[in-house]
PASEBA-1860 file (N, C-alpha, C; in nm, 3 decimals):
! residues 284
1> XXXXXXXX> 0.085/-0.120/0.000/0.000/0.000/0.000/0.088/0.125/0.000 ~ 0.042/0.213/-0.093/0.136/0.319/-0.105/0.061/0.427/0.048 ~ 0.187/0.513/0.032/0.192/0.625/0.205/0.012/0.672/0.166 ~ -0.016/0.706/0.031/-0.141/0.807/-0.006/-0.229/0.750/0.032 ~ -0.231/0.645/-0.028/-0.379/0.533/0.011/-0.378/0.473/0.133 ~ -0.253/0.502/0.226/-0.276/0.476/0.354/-0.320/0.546/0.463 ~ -0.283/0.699/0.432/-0.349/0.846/0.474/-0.491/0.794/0.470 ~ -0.500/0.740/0.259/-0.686/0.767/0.250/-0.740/0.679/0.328
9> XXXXXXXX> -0.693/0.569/0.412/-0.734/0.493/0.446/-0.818/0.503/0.580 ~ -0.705/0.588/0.643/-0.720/0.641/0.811/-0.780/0.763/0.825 ~ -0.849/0.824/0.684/-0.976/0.911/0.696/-1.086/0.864/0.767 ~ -1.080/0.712/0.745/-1.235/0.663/0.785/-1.230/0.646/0.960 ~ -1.124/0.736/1.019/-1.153/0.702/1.150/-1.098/0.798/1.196 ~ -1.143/0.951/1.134/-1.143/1.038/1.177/-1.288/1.082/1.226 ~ -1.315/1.131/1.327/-1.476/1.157/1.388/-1.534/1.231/1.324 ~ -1.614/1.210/1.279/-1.722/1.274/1.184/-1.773/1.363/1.253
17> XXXXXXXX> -1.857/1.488/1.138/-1.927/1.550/1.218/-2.059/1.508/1.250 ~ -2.116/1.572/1.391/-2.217/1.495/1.431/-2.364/1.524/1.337 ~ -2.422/1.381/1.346/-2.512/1.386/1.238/-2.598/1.536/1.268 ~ -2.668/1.552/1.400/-2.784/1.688/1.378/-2.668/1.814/1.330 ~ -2.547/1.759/1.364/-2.500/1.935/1.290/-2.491/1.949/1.154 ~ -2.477/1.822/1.105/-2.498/1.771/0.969/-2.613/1.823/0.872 ~ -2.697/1.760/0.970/-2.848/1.780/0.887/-2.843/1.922/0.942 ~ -2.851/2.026/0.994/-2.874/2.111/1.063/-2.835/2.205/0.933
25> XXXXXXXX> -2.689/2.190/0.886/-2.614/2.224/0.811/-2.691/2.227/0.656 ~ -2.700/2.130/0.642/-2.784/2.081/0.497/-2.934/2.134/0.504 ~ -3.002/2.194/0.607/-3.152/2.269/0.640/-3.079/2.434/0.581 ~ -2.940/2.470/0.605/-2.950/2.582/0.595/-2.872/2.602/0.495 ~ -2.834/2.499/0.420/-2.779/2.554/0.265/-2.911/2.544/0.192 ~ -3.051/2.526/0.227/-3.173/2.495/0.094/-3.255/2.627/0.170 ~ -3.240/2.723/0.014/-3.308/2.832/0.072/-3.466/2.788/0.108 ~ -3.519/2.670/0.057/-3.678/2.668/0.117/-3.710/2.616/0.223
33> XXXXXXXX> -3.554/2.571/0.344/-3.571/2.520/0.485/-3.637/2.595/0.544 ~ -3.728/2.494/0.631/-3.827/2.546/0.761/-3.713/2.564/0.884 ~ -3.695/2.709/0.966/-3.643/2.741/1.022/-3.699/2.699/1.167 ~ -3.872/2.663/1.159/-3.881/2.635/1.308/-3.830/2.469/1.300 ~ -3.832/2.414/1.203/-3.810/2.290/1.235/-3.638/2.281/1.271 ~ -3.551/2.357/1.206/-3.424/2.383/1.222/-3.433/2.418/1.384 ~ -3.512/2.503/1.430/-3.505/2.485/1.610/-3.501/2.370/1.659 ~ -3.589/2.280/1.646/-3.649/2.220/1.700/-3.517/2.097/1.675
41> XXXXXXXX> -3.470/2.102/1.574/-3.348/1.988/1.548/-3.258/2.021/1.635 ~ -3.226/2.125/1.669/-3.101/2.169/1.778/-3.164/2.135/1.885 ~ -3.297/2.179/1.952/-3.358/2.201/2.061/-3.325/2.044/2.125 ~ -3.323/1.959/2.002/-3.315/1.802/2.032/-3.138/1.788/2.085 ~ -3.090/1.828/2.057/-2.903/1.813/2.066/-2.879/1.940/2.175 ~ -2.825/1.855/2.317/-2.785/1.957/2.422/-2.674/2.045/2.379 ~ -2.576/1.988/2.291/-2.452/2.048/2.310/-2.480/2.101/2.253 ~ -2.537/2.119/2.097/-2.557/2.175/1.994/-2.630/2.313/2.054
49> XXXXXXXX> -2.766/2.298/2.161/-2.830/2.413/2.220/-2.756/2.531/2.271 ~ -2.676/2.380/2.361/-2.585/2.480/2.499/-2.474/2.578/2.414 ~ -2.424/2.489/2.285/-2.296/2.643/2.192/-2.392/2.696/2.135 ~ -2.471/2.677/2.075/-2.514/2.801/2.008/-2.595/2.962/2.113 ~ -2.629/2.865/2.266/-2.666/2.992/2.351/-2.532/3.041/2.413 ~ -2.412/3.026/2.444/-2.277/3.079/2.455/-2.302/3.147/2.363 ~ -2.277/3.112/2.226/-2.218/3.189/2.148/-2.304/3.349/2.116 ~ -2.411/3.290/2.149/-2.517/3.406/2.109/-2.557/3.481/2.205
57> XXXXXXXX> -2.511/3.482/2.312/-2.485/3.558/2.457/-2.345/3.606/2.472 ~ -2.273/3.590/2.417/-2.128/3.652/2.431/-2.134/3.762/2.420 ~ -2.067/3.898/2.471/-2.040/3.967/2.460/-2.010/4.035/2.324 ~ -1.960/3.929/2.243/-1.901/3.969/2.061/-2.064/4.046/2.025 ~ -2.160/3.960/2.057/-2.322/3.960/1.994/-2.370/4.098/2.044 ~ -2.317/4.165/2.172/-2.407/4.261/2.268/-2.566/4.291/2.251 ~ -2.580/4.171/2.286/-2.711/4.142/2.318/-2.771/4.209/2.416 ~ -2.871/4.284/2.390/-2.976/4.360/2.510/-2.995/4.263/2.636
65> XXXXXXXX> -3.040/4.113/2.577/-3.109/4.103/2.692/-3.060/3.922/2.664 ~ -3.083/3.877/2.768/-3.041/3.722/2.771/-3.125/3.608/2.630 ~ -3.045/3.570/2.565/-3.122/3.484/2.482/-3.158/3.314/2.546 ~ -3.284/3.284/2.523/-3.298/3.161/2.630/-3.334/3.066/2.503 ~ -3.384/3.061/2.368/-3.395/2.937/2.313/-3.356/2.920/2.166 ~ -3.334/2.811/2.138/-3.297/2.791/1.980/-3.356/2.927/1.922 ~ -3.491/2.918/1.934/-3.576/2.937/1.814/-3.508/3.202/1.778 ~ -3.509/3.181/1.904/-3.427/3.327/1.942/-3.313/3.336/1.888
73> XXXXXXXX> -3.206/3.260/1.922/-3.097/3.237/1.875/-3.036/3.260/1.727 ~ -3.150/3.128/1.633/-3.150/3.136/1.489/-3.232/3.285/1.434 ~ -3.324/3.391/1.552/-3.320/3.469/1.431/-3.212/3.585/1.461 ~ -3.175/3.568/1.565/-3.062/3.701/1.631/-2.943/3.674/1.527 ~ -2.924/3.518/1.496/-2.768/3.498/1.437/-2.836/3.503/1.300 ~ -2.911/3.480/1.229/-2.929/3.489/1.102/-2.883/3.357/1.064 ~ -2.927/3.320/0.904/-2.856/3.169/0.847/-2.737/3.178/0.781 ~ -2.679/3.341/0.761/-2.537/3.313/0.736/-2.457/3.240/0.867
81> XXXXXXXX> -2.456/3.336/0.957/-2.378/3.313/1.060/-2.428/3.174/1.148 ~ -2.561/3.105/1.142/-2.552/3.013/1.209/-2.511/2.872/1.099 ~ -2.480/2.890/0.948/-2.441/2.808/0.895/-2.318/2.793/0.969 ~ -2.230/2.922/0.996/-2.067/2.901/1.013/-2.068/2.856/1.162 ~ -2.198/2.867/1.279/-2.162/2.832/1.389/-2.225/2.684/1.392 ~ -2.294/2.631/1.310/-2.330/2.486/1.338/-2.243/2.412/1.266 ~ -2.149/2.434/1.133/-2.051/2.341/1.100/-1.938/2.389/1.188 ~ -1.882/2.504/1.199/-1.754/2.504/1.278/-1.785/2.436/1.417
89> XXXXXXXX> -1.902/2.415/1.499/-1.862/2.406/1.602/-1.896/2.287/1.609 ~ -2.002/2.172/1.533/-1.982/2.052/1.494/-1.821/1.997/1.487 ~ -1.744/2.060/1.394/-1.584/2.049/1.356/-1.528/2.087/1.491 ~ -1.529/2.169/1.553/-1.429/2.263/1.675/-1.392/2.095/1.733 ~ -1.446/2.021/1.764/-1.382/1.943/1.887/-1.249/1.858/1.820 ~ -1.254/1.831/1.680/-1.140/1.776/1.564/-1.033/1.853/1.606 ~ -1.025/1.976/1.628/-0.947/2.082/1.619/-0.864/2.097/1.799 ~ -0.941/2.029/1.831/-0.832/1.997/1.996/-0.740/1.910/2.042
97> XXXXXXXX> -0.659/1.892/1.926/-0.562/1.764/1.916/-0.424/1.836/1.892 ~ -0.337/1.806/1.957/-0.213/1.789/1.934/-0.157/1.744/1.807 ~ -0.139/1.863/1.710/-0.086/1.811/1.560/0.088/1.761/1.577 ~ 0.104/1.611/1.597/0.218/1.568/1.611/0.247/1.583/1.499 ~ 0.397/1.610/1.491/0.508/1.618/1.376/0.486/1.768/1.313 ~ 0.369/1.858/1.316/0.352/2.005/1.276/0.422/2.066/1.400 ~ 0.451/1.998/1.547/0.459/2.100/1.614/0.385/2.177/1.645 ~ 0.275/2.173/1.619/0.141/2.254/1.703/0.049/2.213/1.843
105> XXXXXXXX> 0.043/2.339/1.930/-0.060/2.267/2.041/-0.196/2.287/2.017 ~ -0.305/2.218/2.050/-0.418/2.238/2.023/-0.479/2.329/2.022 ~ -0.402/2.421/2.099/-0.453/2.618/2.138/-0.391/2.656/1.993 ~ -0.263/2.636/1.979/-0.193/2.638/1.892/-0.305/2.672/1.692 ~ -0.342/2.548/1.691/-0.387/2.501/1.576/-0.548/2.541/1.545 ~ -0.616/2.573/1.664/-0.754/2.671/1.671/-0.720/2.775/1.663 ~ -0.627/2.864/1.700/-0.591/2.989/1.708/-0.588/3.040/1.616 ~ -0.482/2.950/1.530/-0.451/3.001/1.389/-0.577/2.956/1.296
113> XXXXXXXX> -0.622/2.887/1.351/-0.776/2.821/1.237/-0.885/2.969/1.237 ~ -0.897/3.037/1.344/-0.986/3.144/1.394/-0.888/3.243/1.297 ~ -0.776/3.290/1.326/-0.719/3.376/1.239/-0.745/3.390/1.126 ~ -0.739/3.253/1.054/-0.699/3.234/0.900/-0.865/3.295/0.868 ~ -0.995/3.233/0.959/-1.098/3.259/0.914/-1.127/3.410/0.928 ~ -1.072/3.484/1.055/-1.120/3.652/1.099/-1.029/3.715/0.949 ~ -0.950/3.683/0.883/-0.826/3.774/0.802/-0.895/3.740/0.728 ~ -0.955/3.639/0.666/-1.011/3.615/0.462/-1.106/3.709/0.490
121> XXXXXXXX> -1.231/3.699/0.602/-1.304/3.767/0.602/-1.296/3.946/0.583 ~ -1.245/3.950/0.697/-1.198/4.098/0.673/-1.113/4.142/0.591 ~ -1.056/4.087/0.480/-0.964/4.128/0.355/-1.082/4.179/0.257 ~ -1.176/4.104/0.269/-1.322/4.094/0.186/-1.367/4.284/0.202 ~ -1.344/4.247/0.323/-1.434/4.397/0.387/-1.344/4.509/0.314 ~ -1.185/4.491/0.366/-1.040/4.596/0.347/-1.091/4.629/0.225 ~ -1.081/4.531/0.142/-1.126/4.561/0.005/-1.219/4.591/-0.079 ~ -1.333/4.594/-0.022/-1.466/4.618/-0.031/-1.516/4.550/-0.140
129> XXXXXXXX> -1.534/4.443/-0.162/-1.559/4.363/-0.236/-1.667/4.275/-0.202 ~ -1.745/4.201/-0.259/-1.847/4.116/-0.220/-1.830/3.980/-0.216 ~ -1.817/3.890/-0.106/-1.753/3.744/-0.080/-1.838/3.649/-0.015 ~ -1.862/3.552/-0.119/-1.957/3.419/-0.040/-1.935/3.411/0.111 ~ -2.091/3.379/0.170/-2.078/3.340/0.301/-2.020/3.252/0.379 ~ -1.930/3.175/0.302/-1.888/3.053/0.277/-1.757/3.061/0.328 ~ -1.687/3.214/0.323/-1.549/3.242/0.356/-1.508/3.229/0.490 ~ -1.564/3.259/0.545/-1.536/3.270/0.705/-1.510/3.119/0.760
137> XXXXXXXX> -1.635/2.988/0.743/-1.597/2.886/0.753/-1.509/2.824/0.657 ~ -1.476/2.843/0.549/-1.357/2.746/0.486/-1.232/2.774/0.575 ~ -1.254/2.919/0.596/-1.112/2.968/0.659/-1.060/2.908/0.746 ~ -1.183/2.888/0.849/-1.163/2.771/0.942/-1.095/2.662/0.965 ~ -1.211/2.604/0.830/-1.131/2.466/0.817/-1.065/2.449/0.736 ~ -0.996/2.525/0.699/-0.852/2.504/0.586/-0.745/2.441/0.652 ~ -0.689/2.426/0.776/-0.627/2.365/0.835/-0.647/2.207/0.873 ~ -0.718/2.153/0.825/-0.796/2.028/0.923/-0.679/1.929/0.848
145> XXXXXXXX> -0.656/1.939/0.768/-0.570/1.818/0.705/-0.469/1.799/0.814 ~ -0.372/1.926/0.891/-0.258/1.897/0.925/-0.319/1.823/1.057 ~ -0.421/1.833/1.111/-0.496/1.740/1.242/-0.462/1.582/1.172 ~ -0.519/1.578/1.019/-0.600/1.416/0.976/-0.429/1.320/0.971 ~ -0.260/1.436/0.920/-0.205/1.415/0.917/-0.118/1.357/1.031 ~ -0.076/1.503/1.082/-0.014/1.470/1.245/-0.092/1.399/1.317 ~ -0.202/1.359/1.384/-0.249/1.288/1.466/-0.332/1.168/1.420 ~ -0.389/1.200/1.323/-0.434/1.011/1.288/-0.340/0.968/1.226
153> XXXXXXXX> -0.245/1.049/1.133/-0.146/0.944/1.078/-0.007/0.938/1.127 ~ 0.021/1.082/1.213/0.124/1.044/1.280/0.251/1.081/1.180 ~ 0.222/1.138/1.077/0.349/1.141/0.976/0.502/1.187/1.074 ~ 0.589/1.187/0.957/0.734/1.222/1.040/0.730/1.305/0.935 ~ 0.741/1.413/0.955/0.806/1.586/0.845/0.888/1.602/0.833 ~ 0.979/1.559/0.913/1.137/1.567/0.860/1.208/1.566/0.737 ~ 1.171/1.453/0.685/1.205/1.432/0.537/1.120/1.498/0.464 ~ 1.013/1.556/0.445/0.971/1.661/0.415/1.005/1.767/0.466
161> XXXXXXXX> 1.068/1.845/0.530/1.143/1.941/0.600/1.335/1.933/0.508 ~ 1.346/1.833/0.503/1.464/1.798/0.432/1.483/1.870/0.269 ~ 1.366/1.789/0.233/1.366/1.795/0.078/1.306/1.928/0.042 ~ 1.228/1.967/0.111/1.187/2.141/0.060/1.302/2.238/0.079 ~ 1.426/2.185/0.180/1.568/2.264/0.210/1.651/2.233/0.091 ~ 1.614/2.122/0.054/1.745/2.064/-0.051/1.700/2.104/-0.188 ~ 1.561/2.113/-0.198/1.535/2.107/-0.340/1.431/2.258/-0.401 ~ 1.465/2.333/-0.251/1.414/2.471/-0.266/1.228/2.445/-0.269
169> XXXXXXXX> 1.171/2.372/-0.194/1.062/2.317/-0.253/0.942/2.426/-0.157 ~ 0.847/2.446/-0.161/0.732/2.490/-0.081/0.672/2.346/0.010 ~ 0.587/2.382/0.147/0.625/2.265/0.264/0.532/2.184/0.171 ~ 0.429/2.217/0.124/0.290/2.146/0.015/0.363/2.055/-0.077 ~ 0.452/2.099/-0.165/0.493/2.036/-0.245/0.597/1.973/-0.189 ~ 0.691/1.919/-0.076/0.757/1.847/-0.032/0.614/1.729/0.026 ~ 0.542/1.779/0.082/0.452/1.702/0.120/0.407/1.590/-0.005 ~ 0.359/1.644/-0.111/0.337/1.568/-0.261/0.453/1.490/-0.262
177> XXXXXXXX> 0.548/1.515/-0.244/0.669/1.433/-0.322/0.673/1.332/-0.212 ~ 0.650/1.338/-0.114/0.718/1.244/0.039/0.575/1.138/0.003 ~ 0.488/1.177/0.023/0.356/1.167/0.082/0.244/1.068/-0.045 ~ 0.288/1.200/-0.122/0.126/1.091/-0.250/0.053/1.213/-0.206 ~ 0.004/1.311/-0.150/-0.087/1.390/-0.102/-0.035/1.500/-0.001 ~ -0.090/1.638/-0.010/-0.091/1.703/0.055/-0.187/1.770/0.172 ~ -0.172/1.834/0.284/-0.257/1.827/0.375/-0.390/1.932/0.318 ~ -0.356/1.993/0.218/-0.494/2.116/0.149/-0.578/2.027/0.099
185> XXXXXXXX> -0.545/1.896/0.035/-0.599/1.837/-0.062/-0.672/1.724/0.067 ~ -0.619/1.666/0.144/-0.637/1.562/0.270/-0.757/1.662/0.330 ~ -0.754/1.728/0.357/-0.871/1.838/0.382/-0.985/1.866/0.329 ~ -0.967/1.888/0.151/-1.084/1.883/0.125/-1.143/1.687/0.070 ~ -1.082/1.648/0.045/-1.121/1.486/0.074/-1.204/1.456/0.182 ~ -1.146/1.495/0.300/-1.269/1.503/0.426/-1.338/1.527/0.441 ~ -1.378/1.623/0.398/-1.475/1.715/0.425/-1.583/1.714/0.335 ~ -1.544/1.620/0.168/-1.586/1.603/0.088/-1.688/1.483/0.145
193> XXXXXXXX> -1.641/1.393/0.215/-1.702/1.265/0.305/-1.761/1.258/0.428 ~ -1.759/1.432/0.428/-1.890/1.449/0.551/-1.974/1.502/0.498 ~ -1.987/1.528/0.377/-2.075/1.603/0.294/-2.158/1.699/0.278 ~ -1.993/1.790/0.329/-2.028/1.926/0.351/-2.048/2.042/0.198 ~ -2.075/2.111/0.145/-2.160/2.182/0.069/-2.019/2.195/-0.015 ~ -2.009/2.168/-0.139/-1.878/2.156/-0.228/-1.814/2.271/-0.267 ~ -1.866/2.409/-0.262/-1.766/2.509/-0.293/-1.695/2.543/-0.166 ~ -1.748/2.494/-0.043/-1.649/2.529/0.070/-1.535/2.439/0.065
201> XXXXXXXX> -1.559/2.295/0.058/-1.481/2.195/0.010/-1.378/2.212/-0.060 ~ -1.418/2.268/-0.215/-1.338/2.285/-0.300/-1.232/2.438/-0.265 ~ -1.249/2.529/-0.176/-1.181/2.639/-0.129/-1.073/2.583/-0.040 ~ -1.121/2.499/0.032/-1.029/2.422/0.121/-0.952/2.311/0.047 ~ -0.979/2.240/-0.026/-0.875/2.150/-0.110/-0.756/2.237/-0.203 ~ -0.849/2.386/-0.217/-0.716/2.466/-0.345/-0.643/2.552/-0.274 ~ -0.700/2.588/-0.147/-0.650/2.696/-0.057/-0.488/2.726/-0.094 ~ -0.404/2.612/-0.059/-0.286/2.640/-0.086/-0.218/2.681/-0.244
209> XXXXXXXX> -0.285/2.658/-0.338/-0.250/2.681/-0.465/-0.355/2.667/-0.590 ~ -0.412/2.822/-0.504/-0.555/2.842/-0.611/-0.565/2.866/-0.773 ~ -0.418/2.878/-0.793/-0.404/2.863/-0.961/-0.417/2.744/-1.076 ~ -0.499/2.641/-0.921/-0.474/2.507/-0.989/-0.594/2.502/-1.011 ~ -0.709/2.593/-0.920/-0.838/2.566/-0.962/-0.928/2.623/-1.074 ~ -0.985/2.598/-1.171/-1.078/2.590/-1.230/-1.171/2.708/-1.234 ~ -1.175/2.813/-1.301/-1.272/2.967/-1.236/-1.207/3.006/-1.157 ~ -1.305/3.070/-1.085/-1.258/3.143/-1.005/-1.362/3.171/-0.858
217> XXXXXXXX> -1.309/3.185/-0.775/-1.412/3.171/-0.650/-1.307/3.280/-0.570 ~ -1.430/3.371/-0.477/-1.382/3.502/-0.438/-1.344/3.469/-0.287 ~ -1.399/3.367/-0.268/-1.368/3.281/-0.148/-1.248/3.242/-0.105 ~ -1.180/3.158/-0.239/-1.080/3.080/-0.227/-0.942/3.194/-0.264 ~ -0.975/3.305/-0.339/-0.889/3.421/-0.317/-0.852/3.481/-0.211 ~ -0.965/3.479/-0.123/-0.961/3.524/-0.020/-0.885/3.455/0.122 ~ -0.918/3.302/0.117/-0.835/3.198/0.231/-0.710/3.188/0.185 ~ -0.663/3.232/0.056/-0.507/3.217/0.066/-0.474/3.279/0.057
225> XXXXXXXX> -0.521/3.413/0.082/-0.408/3.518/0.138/-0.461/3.520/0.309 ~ -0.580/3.489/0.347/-0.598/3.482/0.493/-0.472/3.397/0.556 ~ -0.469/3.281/0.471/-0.369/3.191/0.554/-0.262/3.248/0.530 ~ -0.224/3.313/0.410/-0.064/3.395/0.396/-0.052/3.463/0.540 ~ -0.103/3.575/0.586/-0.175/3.650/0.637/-0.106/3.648/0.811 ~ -0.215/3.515/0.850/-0.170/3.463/0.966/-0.043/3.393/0.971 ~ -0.002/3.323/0.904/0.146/3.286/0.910/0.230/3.434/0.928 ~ 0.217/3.490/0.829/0.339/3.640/0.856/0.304/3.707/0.973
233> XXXXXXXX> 0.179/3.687/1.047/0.177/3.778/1.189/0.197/3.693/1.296 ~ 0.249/3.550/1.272/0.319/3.440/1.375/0.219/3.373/1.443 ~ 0.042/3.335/1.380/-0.023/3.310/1.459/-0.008/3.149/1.438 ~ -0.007/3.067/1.522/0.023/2.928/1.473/0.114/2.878/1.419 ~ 0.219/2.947/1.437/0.270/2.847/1.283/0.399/2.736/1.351 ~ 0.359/2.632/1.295/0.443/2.487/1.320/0.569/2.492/1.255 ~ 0.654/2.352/1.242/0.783/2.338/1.176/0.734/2.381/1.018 ~ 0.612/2.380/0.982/0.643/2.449/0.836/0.673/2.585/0.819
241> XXXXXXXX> 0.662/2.644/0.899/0.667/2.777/0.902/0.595/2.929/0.806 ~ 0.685/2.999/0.767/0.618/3.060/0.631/0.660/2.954/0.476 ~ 0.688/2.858/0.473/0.738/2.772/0.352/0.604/2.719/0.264 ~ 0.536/2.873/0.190/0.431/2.832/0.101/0.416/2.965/-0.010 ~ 0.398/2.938/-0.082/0.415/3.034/-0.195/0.297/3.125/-0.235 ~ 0.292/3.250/-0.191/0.176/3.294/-0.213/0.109/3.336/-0.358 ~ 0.022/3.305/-0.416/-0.020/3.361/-0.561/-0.005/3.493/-0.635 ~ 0.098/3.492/-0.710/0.079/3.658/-0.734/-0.021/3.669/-0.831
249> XXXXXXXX> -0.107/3.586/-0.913/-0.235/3.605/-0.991/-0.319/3.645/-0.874 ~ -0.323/3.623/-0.774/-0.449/3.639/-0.705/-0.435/3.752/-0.640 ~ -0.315/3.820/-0.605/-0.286/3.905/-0.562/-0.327/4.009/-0.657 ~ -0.285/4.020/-0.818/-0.297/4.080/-0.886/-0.491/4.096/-0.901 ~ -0.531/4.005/-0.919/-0.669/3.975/-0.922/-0.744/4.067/-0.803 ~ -0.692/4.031/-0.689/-0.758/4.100/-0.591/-0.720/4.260/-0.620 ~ -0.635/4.304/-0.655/-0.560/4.458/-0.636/-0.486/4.467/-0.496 ~ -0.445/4.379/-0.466/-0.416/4.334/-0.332/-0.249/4.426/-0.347
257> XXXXXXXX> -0.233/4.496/-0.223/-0.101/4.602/-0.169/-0.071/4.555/-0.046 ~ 0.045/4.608/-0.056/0.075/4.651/0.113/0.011/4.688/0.225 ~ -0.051/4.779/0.178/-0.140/4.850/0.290/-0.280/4.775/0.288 ~ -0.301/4.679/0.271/-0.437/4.639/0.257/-0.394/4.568/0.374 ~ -0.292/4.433/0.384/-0.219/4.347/0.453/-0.251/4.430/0.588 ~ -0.158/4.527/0.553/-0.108/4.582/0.700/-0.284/4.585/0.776 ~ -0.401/4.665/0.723/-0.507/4.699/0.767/-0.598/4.620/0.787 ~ -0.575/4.480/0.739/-0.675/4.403/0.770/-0.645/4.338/0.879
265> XXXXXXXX> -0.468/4.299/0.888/-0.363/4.198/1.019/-0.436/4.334/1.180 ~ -0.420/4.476/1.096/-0.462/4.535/1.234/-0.578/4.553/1.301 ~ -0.716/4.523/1.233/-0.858/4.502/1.217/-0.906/4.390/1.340 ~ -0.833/4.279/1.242/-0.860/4.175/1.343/-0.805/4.159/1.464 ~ -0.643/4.229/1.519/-0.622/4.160/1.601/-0.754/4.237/1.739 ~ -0.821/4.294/1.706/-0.901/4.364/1.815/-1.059/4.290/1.860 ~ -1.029/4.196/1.743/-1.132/4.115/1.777/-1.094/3.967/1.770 ~ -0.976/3.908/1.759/-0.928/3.765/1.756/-0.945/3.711/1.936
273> XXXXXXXX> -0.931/3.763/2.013/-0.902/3.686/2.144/-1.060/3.678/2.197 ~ -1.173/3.763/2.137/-1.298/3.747/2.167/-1.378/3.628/2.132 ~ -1.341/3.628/1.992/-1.414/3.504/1.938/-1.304/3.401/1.917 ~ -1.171/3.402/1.923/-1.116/3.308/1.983/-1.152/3.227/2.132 ~ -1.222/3.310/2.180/-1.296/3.243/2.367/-1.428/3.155/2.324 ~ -1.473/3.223/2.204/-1.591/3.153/2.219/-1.580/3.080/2.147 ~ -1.493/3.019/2.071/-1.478/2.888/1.993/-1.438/2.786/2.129 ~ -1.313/2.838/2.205/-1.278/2.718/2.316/-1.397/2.755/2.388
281> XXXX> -1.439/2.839/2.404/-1.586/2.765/2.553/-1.705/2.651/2.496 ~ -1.673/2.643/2.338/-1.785/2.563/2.261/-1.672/2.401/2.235 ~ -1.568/2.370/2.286/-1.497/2.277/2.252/-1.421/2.236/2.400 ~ -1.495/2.343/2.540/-1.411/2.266/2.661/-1.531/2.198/2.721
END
């Protein structure tokens, strides 16, 4: 069995997301879902209740007055934002693992997952441009591969650490050469098999090298310079370090400068440690 098909193998025992966040998920990508019944599916799932009333009582929300049930909840957050809080926080508990061989701690690897998602987003804004709802969660989970890697498979990076030194390589493409697969692509494979909604999928499989994809998606412009982004302001970053090549088509595409960088890295950091709390109070 080759290393690739042994990765694909040990997908199947990575924890899925849980079915009501699932279906929950799939109620709110069909614009003709019944929203009370979408209560009533959470109302059934404690945990699912108990994060979405954290999250919607936090301080981020400044809420007048205490929110007490699903049905409150879904209209205060709207179905953009409770798409991104019923799959991310379905996903959040994946994301509390020790990425062995990345060198990341589990604070570590959410941190930067919250980053990558607060920076695509707000690059959207910097730039004033109009960007699927879709951005904020890919951003998220654009990282999940290096979890499916370091901890279900346990890889050794070294020799990938080697050969991107020796052969001038980016950490992605040492990964291809060692591996059979890279962790952007191991990512959206997953995610493809929880059967989550395919242009988020497909943002997260190209994230690292969106010149490979097909059209164009304002999304997937957007998560790879988010993830550029957070790597250059030191949030997360493991033995790969900055070793990834950022797009200058997309850069060009976006009208993307200097000063955009600088204004969006300073945007967020005023709101990263807020909703960084309320991702870990929905995953302790």
């Amino acid at each position: 069995m080759t290393i690739r098909n042994d990765i694909l193998d040990k997908l199947s025992h990575v924890v899925a997301i849980p079915s009501c966040a699932h279906k929950a998920a799939a109620m709110l990508d069909d614009p003709d879902a019944d929203f009370d019944e979408l209560a009533r599916l959470i109302e059934f799932d404690p945990g699912l209740t108990a994060n979405l009333l954290k999250v919607v009582n936090a301080s981020f929300f400044s809420s007048k007055r205490p929110i007490l049930t699903a049905t409150e909840a879904i209209g205060k957050l709207g179905d953009t934002q409770m798409l991104q809080f019923v799959i991310s926080t379905g996903v959040a508990p994946t994301f509390v693992q020790k990425v062995e061989g990345y060198d990341l701690s589990p604070l570590d690897h959410l941190q930067h997952s919250v980053t990558v998602a607060l920076l695509s987003q707000e690059l959207g804004n910097v730039l004033g441009i109009d960007y699927p709802d879709y951005t904020f969660t890919a951003g998220l989970l654009a990282g999940i591969g290096k979890i499916v890697l370091g901890h279900y498979v346990a890889v050794n990076v070294q020799p990938m650490l080697d050969l991107a030194s020796r052969k001038g390589l980016s950490f992605d493409q040492a990964e291809d050469e060692v591996l059979g697969i890279n962790h952007a692509e191991v990512a959206g494979i997953l995610l493809d098999s929880w059967g989550l909604p395919k242009p988020l999928v497909d943002v997260v499989r190209h994230h690292l090298r969106p010149d490979e994809f097909e059209g164009r998606d304002v999304a997937l412009d957007l998560v790879h310079f988010g993830n550029v982004m957070a790597k250059m302001v030191g949030v997360g970053l493991g033995v790969d370090g900055l070793n990834y090549i950022p797009s200058q088509k997309v850069a060009e595409r976006l009208g993307l400068g200097p000063e955009h960088l600088d204004l969006t890295s300073a945007n967020v950091v005023f709101e990263l440690q807020s909703v960084r709390d309320i991702y870990m109070e929905c995953v302790l």
